[in-house]
mmCIF file as gemmi writes it, N, C-alpha and C atoms, coordinates in Angstrom:
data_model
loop_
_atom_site.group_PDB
_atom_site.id
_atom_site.type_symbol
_atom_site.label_atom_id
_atom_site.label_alt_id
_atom_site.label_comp_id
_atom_site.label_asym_id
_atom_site.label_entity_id
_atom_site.label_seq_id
_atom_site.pdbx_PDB_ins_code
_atom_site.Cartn_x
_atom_site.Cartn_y
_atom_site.Cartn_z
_atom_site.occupancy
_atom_site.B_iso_or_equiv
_atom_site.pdbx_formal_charge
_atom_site.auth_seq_id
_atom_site.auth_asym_id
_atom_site.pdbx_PDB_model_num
ATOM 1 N N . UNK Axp A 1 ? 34.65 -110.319 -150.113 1 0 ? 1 A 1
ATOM 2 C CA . UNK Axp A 1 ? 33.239 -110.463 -149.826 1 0 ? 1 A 1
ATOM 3 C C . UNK Axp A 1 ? 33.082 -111.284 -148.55 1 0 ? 1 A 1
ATOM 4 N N . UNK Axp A 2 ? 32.073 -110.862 -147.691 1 0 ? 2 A 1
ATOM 5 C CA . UNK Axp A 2 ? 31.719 -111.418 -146.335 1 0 ? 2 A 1
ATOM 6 C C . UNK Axp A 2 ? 30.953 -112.381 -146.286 1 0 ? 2 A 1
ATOM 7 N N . UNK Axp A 3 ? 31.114 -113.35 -145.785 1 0 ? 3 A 1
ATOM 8 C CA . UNK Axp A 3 ? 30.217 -114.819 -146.672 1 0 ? 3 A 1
ATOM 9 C C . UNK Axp A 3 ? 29.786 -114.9 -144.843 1 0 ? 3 A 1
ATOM 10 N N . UNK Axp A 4 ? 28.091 -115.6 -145.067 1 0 ? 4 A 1
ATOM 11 C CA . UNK Axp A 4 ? 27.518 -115.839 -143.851 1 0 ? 4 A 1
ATOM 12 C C . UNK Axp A 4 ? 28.202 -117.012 -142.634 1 0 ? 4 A 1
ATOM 13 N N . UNK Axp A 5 ? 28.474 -116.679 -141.264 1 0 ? 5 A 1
ATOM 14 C CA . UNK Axp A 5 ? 28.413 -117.484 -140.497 1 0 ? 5 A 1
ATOM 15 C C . UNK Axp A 5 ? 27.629 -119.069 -140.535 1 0 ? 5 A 1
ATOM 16 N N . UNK Axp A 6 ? 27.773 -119.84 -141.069 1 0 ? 6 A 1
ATOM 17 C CA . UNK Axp A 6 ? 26.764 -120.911 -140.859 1 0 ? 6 A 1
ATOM 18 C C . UNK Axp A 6 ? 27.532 -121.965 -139.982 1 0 ? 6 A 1
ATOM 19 N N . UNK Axp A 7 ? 26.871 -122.855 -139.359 1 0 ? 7 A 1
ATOM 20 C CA . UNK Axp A 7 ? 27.348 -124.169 -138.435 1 0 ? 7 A 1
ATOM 21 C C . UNK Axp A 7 ? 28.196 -124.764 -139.396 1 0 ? 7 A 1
ATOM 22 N N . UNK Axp A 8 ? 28.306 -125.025 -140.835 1 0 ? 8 A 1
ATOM 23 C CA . UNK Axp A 8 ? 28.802 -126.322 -141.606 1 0 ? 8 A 1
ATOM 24 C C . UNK Axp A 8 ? 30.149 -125.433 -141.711 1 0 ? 8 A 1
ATOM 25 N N . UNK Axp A 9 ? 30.563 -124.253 -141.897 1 0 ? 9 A 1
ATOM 26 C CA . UNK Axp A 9 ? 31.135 -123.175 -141.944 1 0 ? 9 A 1
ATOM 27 C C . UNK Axp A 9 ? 32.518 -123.623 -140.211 1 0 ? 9 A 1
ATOM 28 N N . UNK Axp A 10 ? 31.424 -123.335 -139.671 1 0 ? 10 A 1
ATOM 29 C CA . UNK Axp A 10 ? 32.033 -123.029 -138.275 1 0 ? 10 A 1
ATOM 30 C C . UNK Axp A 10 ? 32.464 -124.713 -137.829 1 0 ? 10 A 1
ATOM 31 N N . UNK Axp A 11 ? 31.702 -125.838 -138.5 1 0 ? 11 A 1
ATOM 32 C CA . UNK Axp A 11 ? 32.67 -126.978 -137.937 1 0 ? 11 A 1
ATOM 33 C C . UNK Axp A 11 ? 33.774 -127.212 -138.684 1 0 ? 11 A 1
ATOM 34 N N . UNK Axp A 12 ? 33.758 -126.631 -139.587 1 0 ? 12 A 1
ATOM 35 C CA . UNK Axp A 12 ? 34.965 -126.703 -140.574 1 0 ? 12 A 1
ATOM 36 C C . UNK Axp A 12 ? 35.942 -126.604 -140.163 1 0 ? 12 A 1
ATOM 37 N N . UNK Axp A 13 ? 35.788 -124.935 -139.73 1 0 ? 13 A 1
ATOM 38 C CA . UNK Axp A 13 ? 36.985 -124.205 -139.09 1 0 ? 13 A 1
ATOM 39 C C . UNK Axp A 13 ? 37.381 -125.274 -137.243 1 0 ? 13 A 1
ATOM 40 N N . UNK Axp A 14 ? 36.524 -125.097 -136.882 1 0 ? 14 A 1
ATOM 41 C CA . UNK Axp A 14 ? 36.669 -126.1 -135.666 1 0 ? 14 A 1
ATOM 42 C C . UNK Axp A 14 ? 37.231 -127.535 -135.765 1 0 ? 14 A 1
ATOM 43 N N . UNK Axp A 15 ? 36.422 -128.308 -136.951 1 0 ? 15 A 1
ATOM 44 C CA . UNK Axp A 15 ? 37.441 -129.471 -137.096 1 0 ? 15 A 1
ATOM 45 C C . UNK Axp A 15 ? 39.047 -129.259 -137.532 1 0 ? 15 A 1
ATOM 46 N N . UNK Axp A 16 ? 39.24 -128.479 -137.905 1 0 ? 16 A 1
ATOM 47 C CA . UNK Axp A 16 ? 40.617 -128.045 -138.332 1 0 ? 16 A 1
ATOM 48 C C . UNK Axp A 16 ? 41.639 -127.351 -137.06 1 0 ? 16 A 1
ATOM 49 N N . UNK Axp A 17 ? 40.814 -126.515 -136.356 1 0 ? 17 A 1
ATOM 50 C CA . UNK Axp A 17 ? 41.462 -126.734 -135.2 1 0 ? 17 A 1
ATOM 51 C C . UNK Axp A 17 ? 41.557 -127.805 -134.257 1 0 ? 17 A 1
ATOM 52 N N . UNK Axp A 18 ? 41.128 -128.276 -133.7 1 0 ? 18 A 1
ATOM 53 C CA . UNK Axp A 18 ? 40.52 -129.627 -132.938 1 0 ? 18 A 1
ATOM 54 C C . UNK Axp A 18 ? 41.903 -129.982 -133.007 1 0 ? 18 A 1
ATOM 55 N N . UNK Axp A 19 ? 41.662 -130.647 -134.35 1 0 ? 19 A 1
ATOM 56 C CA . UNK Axp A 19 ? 42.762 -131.51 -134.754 1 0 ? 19 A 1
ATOM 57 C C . UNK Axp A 19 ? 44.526 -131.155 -134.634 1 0 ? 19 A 1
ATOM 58 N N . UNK Axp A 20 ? 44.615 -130.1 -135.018 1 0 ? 20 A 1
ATOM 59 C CA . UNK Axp A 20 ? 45.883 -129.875 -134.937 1 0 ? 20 A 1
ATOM 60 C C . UNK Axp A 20 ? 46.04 -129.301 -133.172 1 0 ? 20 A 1
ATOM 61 N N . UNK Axp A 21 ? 45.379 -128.887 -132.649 1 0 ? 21 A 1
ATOM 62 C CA . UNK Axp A 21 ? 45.362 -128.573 -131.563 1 0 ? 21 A 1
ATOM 63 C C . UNK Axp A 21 ? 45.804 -130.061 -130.21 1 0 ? 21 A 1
ATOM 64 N N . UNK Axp A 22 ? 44.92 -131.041 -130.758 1 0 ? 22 A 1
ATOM 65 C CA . UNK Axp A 22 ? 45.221 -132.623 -130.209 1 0 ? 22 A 1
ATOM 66 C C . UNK Axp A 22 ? 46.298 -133.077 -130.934 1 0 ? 22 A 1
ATOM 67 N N . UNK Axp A 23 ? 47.339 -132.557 -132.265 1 0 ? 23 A 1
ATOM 68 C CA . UNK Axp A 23 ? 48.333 -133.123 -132.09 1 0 ? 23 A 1
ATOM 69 C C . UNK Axp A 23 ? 49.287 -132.36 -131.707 1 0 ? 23 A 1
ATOM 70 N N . UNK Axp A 24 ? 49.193 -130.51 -131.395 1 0 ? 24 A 1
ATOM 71 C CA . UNK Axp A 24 ? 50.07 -130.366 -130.348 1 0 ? 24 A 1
ATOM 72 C C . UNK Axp A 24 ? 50.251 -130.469 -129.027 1 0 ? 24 A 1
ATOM 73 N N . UNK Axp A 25 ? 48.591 -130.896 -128.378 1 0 ? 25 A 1
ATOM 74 C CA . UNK Axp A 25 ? 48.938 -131.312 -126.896 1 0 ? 25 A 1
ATOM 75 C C . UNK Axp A 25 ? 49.447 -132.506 -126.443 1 0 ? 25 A 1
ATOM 76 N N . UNK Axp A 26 ? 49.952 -133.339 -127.551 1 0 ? 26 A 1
ATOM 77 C CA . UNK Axp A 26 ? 50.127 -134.832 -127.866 1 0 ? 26 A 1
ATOM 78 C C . UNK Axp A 26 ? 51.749 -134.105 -127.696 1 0 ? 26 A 1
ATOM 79 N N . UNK Axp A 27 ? 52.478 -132.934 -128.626 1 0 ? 27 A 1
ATOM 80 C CA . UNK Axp A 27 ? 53.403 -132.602 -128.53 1 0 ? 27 A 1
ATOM 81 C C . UNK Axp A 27 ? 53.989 -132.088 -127.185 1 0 ? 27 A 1
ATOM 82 N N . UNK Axp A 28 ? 52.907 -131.072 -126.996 1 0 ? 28 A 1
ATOM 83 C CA . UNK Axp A 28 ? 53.364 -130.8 -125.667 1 0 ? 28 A 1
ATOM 84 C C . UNK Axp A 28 ? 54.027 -131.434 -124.491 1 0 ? 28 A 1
ATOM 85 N N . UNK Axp A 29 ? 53.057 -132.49 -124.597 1 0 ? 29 A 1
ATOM 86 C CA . UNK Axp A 29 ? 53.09 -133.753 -123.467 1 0 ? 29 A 1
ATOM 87 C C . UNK Axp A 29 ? 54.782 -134.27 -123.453 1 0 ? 29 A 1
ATOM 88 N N . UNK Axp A 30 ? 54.859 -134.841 -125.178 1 0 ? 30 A 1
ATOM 89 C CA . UNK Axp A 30 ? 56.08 -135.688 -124.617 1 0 ? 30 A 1
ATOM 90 C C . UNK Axp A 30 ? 57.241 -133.639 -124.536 1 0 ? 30 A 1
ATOM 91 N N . UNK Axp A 31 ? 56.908 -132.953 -124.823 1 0 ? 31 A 1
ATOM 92 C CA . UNK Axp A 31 ? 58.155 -132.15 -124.666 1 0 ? 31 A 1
ATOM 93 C C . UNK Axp A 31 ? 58.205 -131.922 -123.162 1 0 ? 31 A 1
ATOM 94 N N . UNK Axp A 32 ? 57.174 -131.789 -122.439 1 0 ? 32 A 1
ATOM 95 C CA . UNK Axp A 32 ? 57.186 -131.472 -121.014 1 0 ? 32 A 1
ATOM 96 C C . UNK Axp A 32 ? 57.546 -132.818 -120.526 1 0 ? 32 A 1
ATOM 97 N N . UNK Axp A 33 ? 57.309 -133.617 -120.867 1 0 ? 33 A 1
ATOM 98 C CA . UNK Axp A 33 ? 57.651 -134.845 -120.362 1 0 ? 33 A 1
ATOM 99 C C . UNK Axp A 33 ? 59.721 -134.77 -120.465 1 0 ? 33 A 1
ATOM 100 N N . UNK Axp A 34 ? 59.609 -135.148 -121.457 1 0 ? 34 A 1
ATOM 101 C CA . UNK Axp A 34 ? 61.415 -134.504 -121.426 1 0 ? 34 A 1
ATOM 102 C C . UNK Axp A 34 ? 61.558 -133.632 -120.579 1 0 ? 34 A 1
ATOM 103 N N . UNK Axp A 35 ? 61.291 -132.45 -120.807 1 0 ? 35 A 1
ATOM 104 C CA . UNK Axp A 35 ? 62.407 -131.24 -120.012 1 0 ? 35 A 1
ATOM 105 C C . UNK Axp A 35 ? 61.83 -131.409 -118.415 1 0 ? 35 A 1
ATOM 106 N N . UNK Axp A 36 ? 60.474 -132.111 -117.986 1 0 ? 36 A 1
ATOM 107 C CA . UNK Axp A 36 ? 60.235 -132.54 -116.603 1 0 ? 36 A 1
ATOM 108 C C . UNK Axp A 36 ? 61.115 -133.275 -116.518 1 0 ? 36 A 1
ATOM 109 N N . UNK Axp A 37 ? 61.28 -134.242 -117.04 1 0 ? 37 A 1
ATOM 110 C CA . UNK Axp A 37 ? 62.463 -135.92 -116.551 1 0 ? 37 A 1
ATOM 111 C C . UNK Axp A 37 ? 64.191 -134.907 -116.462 1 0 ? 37 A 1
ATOM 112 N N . UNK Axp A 38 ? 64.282 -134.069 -117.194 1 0 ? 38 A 1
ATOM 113 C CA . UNK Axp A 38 ? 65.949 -133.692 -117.295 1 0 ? 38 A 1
ATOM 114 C C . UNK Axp A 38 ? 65.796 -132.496 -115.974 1 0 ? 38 A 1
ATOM 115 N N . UNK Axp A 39 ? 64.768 -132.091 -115.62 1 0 ? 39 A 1
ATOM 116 C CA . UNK Axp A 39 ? 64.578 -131.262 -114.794 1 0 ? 39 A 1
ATOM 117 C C . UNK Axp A 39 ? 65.012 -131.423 -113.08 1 0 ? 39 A 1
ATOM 118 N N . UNK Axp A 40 ? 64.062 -132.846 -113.406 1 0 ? 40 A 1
ATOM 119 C CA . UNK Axp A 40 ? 63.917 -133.542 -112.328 1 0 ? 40 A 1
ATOM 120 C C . UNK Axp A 40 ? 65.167 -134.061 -111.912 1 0 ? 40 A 1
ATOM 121 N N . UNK Axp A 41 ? 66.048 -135.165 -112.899 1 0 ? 41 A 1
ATOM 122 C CA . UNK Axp A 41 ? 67.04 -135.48 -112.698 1 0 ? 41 A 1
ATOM 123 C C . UNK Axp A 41 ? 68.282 -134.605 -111.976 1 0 ? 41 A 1
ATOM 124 N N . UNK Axp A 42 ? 68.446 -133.436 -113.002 1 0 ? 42 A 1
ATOM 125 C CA . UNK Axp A 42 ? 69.419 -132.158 -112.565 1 0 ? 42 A 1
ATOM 126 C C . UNK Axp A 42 ? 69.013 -131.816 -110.863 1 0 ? 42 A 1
ATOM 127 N N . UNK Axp A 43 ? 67.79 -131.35 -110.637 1 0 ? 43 A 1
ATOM 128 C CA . UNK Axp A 43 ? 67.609 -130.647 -109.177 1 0 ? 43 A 1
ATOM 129 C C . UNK Axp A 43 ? 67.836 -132.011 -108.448 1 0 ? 43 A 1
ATOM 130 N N . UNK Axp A 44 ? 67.085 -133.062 -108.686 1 0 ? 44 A 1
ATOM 131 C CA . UNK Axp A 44 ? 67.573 -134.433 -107.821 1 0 ? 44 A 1
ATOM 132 C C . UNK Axp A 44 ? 68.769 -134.674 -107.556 1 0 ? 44 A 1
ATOM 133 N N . UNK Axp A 45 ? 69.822 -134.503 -108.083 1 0 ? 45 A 1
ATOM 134 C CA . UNK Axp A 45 ? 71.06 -134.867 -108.414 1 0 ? 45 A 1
ATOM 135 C C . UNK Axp A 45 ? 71.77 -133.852 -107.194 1 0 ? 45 A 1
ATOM 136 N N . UNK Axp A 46 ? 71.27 -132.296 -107.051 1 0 ? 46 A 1
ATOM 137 C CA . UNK Axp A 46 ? 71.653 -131.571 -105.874 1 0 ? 46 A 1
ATOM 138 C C . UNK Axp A 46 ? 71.13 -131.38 -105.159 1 0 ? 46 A 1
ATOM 139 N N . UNK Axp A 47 ? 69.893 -132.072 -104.847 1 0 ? 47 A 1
ATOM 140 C CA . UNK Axp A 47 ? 69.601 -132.282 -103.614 1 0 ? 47 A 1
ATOM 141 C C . UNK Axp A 47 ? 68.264 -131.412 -103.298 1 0 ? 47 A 1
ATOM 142 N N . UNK Axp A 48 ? 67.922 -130.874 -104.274 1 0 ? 48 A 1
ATOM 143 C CA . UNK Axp A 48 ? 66.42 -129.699 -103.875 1 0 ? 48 A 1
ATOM 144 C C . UNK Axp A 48 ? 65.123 -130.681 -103.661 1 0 ? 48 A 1
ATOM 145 N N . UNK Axp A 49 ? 64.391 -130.274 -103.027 1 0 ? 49 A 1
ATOM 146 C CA . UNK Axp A 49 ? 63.571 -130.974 -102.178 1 0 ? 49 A 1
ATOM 147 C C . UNK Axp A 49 ? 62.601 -131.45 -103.338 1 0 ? 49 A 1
ATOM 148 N N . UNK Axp A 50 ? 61.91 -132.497 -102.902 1 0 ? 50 A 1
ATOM 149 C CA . UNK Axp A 50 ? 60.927 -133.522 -104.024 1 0 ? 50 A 1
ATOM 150 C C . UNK Axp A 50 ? 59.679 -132.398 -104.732 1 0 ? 50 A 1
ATOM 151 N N . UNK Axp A 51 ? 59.079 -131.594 -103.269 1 0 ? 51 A 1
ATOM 152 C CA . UNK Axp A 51 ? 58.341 -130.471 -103.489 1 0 ? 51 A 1
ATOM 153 C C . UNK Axp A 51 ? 58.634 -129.497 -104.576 1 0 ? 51 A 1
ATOM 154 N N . UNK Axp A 52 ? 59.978 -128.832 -104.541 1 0 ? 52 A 1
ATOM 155 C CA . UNK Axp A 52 ? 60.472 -128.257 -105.388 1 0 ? 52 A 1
ATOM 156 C C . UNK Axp A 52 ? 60.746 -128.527 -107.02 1 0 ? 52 A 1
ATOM 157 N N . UNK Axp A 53 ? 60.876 -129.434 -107.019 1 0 ? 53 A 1
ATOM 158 C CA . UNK Axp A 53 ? 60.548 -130.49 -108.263 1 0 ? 53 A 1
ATOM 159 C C . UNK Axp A 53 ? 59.914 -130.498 -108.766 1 0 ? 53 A 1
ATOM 160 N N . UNK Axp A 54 ? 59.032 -130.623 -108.35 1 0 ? 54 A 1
ATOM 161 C CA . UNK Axp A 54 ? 57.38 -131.21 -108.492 1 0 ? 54 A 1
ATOM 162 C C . UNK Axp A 54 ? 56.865 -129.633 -109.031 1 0 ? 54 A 1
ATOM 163 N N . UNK Axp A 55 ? 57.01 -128.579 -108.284 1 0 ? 55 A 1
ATOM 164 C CA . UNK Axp A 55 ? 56.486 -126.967 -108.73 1 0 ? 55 A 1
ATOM 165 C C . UNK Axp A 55 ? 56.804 -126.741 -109.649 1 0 ? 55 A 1
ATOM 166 N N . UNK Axp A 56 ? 58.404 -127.183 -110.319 1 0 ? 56 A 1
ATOM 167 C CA . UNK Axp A 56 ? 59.46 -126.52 -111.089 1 0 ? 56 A 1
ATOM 168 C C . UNK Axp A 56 ? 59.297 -127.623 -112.672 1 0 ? 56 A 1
ATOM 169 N N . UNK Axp A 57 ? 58.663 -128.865 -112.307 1 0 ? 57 A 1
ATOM 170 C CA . UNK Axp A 57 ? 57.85 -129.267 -113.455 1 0 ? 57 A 1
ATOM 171 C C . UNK Axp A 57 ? 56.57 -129.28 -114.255 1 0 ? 57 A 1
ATOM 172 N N . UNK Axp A 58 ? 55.783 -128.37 -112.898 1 0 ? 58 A 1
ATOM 173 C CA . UNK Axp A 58 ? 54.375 -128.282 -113.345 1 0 ? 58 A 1
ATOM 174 C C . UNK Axp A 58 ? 55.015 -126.777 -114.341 1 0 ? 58 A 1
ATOM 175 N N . UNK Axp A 59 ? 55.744 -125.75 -113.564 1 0 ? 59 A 1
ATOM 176 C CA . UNK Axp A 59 ? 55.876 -124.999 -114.531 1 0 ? 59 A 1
ATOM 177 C C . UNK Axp A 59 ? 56.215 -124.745 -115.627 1 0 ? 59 A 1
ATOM 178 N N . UNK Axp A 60 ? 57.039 -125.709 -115.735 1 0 ? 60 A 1
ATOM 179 C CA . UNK Axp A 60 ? 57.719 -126.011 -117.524 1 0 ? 60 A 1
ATOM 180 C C . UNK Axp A 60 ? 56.775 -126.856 -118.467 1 0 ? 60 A 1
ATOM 181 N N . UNK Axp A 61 ? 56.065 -127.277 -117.559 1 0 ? 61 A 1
ATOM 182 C CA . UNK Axp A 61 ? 54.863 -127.857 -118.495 1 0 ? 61 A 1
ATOM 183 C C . UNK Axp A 61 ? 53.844 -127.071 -118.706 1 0 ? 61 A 1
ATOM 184 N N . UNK Axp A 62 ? 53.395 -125.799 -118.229 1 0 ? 62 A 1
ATOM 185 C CA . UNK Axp A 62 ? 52.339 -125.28 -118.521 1 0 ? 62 A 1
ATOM 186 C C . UNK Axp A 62 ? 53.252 -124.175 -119.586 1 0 ? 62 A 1
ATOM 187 N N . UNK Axp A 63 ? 54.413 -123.923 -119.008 1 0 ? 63 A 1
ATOM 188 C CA . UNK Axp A 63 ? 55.164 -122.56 -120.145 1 0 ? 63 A 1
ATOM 189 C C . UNK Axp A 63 ? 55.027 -123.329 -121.339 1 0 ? 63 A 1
ATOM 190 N N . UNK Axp A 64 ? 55.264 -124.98 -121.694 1 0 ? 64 A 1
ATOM 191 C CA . UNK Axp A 64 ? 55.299 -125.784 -122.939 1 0 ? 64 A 1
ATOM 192 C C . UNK Axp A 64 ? 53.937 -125.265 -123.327 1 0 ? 64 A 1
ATOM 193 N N . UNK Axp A 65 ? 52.744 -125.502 -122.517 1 0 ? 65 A 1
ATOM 194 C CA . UNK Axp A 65 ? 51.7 -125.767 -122.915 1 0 ? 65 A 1
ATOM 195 C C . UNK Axp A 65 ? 51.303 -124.662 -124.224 1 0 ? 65 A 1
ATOM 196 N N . UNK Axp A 66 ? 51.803 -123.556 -123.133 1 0 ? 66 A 1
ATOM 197 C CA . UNK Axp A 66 ? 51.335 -121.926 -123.843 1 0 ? 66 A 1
ATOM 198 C C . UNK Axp A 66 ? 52.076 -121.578 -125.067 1 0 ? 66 A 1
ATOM 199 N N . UNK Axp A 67 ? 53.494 -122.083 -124.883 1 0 ? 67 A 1
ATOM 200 C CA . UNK Axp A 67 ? 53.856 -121.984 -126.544 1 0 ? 67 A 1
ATOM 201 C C . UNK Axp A 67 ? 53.543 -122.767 -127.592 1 0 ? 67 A 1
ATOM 202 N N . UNK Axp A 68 ? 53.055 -124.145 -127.393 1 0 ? 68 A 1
ATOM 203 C CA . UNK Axp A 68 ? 52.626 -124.951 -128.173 1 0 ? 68 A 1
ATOM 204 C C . UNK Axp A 68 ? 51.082 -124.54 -128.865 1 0 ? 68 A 1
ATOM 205 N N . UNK Axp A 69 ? 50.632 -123.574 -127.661 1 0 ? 69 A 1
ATOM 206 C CA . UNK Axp A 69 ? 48.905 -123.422 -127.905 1 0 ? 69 A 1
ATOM 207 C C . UNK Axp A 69 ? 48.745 -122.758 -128.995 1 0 ? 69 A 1
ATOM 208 N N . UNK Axp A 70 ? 49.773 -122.239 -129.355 1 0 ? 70 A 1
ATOM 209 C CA . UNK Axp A 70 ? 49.757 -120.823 -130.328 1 0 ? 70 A 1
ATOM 210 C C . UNK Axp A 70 ? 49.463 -121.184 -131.668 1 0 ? 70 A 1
ATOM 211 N N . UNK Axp A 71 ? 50.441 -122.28 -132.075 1 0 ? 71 A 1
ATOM 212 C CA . UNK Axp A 71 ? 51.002 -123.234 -133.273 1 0 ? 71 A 1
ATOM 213 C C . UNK Axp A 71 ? 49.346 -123.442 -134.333 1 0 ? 71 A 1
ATOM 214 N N . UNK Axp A 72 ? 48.652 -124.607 -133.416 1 0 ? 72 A 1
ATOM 215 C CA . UNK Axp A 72 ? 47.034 -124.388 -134.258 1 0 ? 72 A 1
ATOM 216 C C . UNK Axp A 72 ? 46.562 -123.261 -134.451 1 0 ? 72 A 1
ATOM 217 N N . UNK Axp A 73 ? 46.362 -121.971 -134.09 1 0 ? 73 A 1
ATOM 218 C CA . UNK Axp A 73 ? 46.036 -121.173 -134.815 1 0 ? 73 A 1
ATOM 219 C C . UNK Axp A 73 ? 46.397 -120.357 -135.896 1 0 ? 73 A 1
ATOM 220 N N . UNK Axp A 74 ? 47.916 -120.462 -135.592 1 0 ? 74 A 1
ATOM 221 C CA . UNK Axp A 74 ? 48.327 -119.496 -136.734 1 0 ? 74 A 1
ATOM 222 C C . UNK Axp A 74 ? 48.288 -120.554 -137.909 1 0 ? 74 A 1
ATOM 223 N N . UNK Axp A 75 ? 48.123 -122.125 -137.696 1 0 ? 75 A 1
ATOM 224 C CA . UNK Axp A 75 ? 48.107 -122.845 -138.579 1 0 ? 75 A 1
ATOM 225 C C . UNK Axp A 75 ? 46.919 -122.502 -139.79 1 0 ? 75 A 1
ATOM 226 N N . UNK Axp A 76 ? 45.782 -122.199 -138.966 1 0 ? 76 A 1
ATOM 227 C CA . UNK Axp A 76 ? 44.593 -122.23 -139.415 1 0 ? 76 A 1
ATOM 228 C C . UNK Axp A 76 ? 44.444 -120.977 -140.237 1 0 ? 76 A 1
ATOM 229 N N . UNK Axp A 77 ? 44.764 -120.095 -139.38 1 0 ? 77 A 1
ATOM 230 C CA . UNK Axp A 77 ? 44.767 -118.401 -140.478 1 0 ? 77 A 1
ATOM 231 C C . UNK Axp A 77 ? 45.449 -118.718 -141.529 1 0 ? 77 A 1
ATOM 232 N N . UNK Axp A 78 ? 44.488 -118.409 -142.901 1 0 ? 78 A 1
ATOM 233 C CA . UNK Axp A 78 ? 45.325 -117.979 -143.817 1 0 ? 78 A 1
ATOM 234 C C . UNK Axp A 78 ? 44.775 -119.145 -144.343 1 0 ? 78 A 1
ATOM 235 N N . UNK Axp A 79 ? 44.336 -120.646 -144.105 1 0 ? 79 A 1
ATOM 236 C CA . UNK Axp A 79 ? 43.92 -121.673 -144.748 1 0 ? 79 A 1
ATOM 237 C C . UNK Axp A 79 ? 42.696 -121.654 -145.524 1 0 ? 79 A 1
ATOM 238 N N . UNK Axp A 80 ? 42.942 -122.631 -146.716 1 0 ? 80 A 1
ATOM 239 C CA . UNK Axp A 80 ? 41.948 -122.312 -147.485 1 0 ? 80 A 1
ATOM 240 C C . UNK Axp A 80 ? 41.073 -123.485 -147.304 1 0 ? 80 A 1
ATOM 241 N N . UNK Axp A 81 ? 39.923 -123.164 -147.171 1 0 ? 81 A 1
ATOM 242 C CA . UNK Axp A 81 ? 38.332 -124.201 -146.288 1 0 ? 81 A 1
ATOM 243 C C . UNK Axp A 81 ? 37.674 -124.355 -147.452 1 0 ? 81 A 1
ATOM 244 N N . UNK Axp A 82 ? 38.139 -124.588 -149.104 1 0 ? 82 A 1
ATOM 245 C CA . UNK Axp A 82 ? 37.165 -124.429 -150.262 1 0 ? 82 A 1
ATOM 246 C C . UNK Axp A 82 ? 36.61 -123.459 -150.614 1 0 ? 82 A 1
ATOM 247 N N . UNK Axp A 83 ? 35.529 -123.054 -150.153 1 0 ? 83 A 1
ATOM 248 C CA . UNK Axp A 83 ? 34.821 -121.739 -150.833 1 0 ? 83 A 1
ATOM 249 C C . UNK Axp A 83 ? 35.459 -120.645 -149.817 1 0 ? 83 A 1
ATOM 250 N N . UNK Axp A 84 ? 36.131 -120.856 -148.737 1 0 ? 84 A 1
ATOM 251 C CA . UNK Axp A 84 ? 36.369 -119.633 -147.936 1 0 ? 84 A 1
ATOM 252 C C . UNK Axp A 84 ? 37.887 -119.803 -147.303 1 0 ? 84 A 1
ATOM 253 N N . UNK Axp A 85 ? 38.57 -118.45 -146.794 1 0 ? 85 A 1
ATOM 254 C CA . UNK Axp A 85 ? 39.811 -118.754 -146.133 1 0 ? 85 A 1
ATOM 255 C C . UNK Axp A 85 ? 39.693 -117.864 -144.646 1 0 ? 85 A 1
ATOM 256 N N . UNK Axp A 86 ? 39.728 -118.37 -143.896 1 0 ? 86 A 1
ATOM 257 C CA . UNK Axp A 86 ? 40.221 -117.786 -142.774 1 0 ? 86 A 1
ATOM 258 C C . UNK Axp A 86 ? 41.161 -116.762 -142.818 1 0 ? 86 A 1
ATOM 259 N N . UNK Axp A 87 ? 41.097 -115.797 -142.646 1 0 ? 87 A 1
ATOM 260 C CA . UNK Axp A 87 ? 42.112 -114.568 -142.443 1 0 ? 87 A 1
ATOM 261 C C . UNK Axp A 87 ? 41.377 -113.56 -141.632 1 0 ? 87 A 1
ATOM 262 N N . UNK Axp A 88 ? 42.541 -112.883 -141.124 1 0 ? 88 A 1
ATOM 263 C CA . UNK Axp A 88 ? 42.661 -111.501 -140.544 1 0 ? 88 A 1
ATOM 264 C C . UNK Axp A 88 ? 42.365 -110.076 -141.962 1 0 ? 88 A 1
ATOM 265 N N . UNK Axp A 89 ? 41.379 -109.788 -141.263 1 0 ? 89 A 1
ATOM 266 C CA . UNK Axp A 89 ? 41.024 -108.035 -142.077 1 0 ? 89 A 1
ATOM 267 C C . UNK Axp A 89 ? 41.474 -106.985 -140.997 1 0 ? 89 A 1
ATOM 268 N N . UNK Axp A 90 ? 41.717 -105.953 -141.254 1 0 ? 90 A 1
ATOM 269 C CA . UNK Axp A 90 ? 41.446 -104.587 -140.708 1 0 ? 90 A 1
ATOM 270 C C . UNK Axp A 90 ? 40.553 -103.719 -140.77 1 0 ? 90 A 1
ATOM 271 N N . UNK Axp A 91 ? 40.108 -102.856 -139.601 1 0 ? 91 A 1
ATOM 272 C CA . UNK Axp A 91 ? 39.1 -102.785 -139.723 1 0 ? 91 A 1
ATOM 273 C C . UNK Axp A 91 ? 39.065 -101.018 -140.367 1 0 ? 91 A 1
ATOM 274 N N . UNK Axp A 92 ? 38.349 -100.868 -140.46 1 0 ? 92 A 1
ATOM 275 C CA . UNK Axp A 92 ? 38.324 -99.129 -141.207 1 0 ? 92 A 1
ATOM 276 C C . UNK Axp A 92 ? 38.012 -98.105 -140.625 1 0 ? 92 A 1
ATOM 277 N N . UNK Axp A 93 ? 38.436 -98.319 -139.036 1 0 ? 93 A 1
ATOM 278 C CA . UNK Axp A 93 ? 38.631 -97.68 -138.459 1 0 ? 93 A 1
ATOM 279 C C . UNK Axp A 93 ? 39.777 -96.727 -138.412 1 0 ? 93 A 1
């Protein structure tokens, strides 16, 4: 059964993301933070330019970002909110 959209509904689902969402960008952080620092170290160590560095950590931090982003949602599908659960239907088409 299709139960109405309401705001108390929709902060539910939103506080539940929010949250897990701020503790994987909390994750993210220190993982990019690591593989930036071992990144950095390795290319420093042979000599590739500071610039290069610097590109080659923004990118491992945004690739972190995007796999981490995923994590809160699939958390949320499938959870049960009391009277309702978040899930995926198909459609009848």
């Amino acid at each position: 059964m299709e139960l109405e959209v309401t705001w108390r509904r929709t902060m539910r689902v939103w506080w539940s993301y929010l949250w897990r969402s701020a503790l994987a960008i909390i994750a993210a952080a220190l993982i990019g933070a690591i593989l930036g620092a071992v990144a950095g170290l390795l290319l420093g160590r042979f000599g590739v330019a500071v610039a290069t560095i610097k590109t080659v950590g923004s990118l491992l931090g945004a690739l972190v970002g995007l796999v981490v982003s995923v994590f809160p949602i699939k958390m949320i599908l499938g959870k049960d909110f009391g009277k309702f659960r978040l899930v995926l239907v198909a459609n009848d088409k």
